[in-house]
N, C-alpha and C positions, 0 to 999 in steps of 0.2 A: 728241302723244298717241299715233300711230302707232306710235313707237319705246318709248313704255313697252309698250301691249300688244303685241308683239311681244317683246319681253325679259321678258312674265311666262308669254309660250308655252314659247320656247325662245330662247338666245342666238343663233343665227342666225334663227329667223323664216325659213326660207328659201324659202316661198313668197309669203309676206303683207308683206313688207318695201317691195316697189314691183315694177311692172310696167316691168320691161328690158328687152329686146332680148339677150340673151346667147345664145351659140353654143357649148354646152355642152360638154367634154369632161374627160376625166380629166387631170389634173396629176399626181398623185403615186399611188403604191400601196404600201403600209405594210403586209406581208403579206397578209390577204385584204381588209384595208380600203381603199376606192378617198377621193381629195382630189377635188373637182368643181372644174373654173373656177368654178361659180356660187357655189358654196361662200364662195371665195377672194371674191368680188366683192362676195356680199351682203354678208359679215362689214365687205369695207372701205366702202361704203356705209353700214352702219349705224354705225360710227367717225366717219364723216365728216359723219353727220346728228347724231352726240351732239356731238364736239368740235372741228368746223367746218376747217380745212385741217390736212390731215396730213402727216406727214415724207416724205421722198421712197418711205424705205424702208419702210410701212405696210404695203405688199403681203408684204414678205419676212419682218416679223414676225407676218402673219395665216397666212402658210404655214407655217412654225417651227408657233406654236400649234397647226393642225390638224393637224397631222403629230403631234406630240409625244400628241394627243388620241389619233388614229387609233392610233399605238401603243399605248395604255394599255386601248385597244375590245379590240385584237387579240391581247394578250395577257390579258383580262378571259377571252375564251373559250377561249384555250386551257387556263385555268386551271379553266375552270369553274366561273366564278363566275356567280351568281344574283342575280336581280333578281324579286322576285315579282308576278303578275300586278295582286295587292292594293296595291303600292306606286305603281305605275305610274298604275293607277286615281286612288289618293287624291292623286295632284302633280298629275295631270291636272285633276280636279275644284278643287283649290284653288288652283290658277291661271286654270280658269275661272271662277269664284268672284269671283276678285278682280278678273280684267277688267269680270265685270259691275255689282263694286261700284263703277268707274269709269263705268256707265251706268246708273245707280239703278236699277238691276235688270231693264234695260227688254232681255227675248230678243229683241222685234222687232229694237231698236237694235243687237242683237250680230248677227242674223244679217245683216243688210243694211252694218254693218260690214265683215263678212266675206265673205260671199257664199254662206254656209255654215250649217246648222244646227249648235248647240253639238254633238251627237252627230257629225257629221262632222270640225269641226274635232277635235276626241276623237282620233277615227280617224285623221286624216292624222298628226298630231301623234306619236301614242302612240310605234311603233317608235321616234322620233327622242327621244325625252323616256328612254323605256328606252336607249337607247345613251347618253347622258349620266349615267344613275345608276351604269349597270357602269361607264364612265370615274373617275366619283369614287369607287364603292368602289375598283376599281384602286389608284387614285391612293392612297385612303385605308391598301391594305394594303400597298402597297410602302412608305413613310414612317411604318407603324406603329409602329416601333422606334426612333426617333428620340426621342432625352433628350438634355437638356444639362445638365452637372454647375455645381454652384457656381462654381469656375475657368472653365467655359467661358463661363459669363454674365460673369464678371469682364472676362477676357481679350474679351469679345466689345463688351462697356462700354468699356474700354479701348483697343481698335480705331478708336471713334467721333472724330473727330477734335473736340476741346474746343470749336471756336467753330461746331461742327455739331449741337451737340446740343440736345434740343427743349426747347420752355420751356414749362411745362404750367400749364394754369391754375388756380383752384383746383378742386379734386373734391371730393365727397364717397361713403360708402359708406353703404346706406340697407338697415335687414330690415324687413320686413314680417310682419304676422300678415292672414292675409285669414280672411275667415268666409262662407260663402253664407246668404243668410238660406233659414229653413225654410219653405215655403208650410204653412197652416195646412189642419186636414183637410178643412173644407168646401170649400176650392179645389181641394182633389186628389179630393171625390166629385164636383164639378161636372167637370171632365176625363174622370175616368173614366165620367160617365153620357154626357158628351156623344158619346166613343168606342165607349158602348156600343150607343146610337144609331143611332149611323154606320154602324154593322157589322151592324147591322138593317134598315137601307133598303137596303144592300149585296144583303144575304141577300135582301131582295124585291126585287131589278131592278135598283136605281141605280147610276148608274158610279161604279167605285172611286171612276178616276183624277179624274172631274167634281169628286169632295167632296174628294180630297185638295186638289186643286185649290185650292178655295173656303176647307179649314178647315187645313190642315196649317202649322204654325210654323215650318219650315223651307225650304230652299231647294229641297229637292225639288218641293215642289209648285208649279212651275213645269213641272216635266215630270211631274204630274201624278202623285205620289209616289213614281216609278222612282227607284232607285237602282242600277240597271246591272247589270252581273254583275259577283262576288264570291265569294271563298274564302272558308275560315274563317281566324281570325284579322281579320277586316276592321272588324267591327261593336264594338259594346262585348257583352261577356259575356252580359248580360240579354237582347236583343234577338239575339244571334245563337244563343243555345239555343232560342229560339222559332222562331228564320225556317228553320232547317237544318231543323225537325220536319215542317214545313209539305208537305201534296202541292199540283202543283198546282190555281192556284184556290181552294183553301182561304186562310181568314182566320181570324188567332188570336186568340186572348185578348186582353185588354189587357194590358200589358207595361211595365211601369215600368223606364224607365234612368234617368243621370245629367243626361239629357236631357229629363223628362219623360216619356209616359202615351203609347205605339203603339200601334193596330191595324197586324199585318202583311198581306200577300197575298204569295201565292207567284204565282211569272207563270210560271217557268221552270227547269227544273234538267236541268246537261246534266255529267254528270260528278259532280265534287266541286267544281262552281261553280253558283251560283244566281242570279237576276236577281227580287229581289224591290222590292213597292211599299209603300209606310208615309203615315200619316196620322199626325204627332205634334199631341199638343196641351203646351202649357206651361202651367199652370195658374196664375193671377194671385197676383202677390206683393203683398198688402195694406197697407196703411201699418202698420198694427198687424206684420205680422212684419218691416218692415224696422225699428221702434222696437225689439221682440221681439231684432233680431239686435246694431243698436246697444248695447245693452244690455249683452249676451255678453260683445262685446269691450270694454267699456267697464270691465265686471268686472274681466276676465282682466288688463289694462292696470293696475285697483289692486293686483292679485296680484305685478307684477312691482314696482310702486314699491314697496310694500310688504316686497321681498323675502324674497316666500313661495314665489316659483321666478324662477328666470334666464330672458333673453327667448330664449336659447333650448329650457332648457326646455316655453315655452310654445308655444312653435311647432312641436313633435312631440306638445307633446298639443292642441292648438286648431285649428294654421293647416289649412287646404285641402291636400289629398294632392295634388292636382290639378295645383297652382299652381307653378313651376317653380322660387321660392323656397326651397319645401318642404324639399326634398331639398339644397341649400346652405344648412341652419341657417339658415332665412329672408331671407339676404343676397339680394337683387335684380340679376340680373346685364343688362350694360348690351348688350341686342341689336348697338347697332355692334361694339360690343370682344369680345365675348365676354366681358368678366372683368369684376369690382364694382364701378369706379370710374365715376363719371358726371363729368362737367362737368356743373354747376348747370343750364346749357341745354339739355342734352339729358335733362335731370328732365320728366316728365310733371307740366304746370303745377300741377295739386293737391299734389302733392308736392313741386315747389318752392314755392311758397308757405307749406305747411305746415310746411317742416325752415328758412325761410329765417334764421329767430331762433331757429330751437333750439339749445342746447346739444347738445355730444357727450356720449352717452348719453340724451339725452331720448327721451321716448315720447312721440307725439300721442294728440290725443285721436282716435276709432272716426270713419271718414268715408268717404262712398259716393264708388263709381266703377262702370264699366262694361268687363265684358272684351270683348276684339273681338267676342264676337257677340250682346252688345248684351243681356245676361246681370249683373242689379244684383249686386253684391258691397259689405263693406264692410271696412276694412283699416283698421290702425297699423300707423305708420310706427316706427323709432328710427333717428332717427342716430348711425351707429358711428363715422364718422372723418369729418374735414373737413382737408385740405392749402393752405397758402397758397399762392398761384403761385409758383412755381418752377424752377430749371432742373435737367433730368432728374441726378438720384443715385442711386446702389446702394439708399441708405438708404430711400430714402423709396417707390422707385419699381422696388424689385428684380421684382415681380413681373411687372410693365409689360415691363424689359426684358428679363429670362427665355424671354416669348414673344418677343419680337423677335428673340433667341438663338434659341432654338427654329424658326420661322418662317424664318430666313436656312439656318440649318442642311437644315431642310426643303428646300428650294429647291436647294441643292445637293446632296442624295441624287438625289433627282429627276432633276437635270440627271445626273449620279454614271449613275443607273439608265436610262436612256435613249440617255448614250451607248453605255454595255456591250450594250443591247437593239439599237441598231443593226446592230453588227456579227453579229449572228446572225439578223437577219430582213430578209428579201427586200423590195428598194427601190426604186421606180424614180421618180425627181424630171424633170419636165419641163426642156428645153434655157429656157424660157424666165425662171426661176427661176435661171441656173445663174450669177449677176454678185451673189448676195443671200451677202454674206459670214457673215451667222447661218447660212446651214445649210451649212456645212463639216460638220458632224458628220453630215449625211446622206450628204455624199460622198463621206465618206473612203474610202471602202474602193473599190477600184472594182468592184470585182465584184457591190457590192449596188448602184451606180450605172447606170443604162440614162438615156442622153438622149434624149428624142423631140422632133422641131422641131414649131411648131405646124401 
């Protein structure tokens, strides 16, 4: 349990991973970025706690990576690249988030995990969580030119040696039409009086943060409806033209997003950042409007057998804008891969169940689910393609190995770009590293080589 939350802080964890004894010093310096021993240590610790005895040479592949990192920080700034204070925030929160959904929500449980209130873990974290996103833009715009042509996916198929090639089992590719149902108007005056309420005990005495507390639908009201400091751009639309207007201490209107019926409060404004608190309510979804939204799509599902519109037409005028489907012609793309193909078992079981006797091209019929944050929806499915198991071909499976081309390709620009970066930025690799045959490319030069014994 240690090593997941830790890997959803940051990949090293490099305070929370376990209490050592280590006698700290610098190992390497990769222009103005320094390598830590602890660095080096925690990272092979945490290797060694996921995939139990490691090669000899573990250490000299955890050096390579941080190095290869620390280049990509140090020229992140000299490029001047940006990282904004609203992003950093929101990785933060949604990594604390998830650790606490591994502790049913319980902050006591997180802070005596830690030793630390969530607001300090935040803190300690944040710089180190910011140097990992400028490393992946880096990363992202050195290799942003990278394509590979038809020929080179062939030639790179072709490369695979024939009794190495993978044998896939069957997939399928699956679109979706999702619908949110609409809460009816008496649940949205019952929200808004209840908000309005609120913001009238507010106005005579009572603690925001005590009601947020008590009534608020979100996870803020855990910490009593703060939501931290923030730019703009951070919030959704609705809710951020209201809280920017705010002095403080004042409290706003009711305020309808995508998220439900706010009151806001201003706590603080220092700049062109704000630290404001909210009180959502969600207002209840009836049986009658999830019959109501069944229904909808139930329609729109005759519409397409019917072929009175194609299913993708139906899914620029029906489906959720929201839903990531949306914007791929409702195809569903598979979070491991990145691309549409599933194996049957990695279907979310309603959906296998549902496509398991379908025909290709069929439509299901309208059926409920829940999105991560526990928010009813209801969706058809069509199955677009089904593959028999197979062993990988151009034909069937071009797109699969396209990335694979791409990806291998990637990988050596990278390596391409890194060693050209060496030899123009200043180096200096510890004597104790100096038997680790991967980093020849840090030593080449000698002049950007300085050895220091321990």
């Amino acid at each position: 349990m240690r090593n997941i939350l830790c890997l959803l802080l940051l990949i090293g964890c490099t305070q929370l991973i376990a209490q050592r004894e280590v006698i700290d010093k610098v190992v390497a310096i990769i222009g103005g970025e320094l390598v830590l021993l602890s660095e080096v240590e925690e990272q092979f610790a945490l290797m060694e706690a996921q995939n139990g005895n490691l090669p000899k040479d573990a250490r000299c592949v955890i050096v390579d990576q941080l190095m290869a990192n620390k280049l990509l920080l140090n020229q992140s700034k000299l490029d001047s690249i940006e990282v904004s204070d609203a992003e950093v925030e929101d990785q933060l929160d949604a990594r604390i988030e998830r650790i606490l959904s591994f502790m049913n929500n319980d902050v006591t449980q997180f802070e005596d995990y830690y030793g630390q209130s969530i607001n300090e873990v935040k803190e300690q974290f944040r710089e180190d969580l910011r140097n990992q996103l400028l490393i992946e833009r880096m990363r992202g715009q050195v290799i942003s030119s990278v394509t590979v042509t038809p020929s080179e996916v062939k030639a790179f198929f072709e490369s695979i040696p024939r009794d190495s090639l993978p044998y896939f089992n069957s997939e399928v590719e699956v679109g979706e039409i999702v619908f949110k149902p609409i809460v009816n108007l008496e649940e949205r005056q019952k929200a808004v009086k209840l908000l309005e309420d609120l913001k009238q005990q507010v106005e005579a005495g009572a603690d925001f943060a005590e009601l947020a507390a008590k009534h608020s639908d979100d996870g803020s009201a855990r910490a009593g409806g703060d939501l931290g400091w923030a730019k703009r751009g951070r919030y959704v639309p609705e809710f951020e033209a209201e809280a920017f207007k705010l002095e403080p201490n004042e409290i706003s209107p009711v305020v309808e997003s995508e998220f439900g019926f706010h009151i806001i409060q201003m706590m603080e404004r220092r700049g062109n950042s704000i630290r404001v608190r909210h009180i959502l309510i969600k207002p209840e979804i009836t049986d009658t409007d999830l019959d109501l939204a069944k229904a909808h799509l139930d329609s729109v599902r005759q519409l397409i057998l019917l072929d009175s519109m194609s299913f993708s037409q139906a899914v620029k005028q029906f489906s959720d804008k929201n839903v990531q489907s949306y914007n791929n012609d409702g195809r569903m793309v598979n979070p491991a891969t990145g691309n549409t193909f599933f194996e049957t078992g990695d279907l979310e079981p309603d959906i296998y169940f549902t496509i398991d006797t379908m025909e290709v091209k069929g439509i299901s019929a309208p059926f409920e689910f829940r999105d991560p944050t526990g928010e009813i929806y209801y969706r058809i499915v069509q199955l677009q393609s089904r593959t028999a198991p197979h062993k990988a071909n151009l034909k069937q499976d071009y797109s699969k190995i396209q990335q694979a081309a791409i990806d291998s390709k990637k990988n050596e620009f990278i390596s391409d770009w890194i060693t050209k970066k060496v030899e123009s930025t200043y180096i200096k690799l510890d004597l104790m590293y100096g038997d680790c045959p991967n980093l020849e490319k840090w030593r080449r030069s000698s002049k950007t080589l300085v050895r220091t014994r321990p």
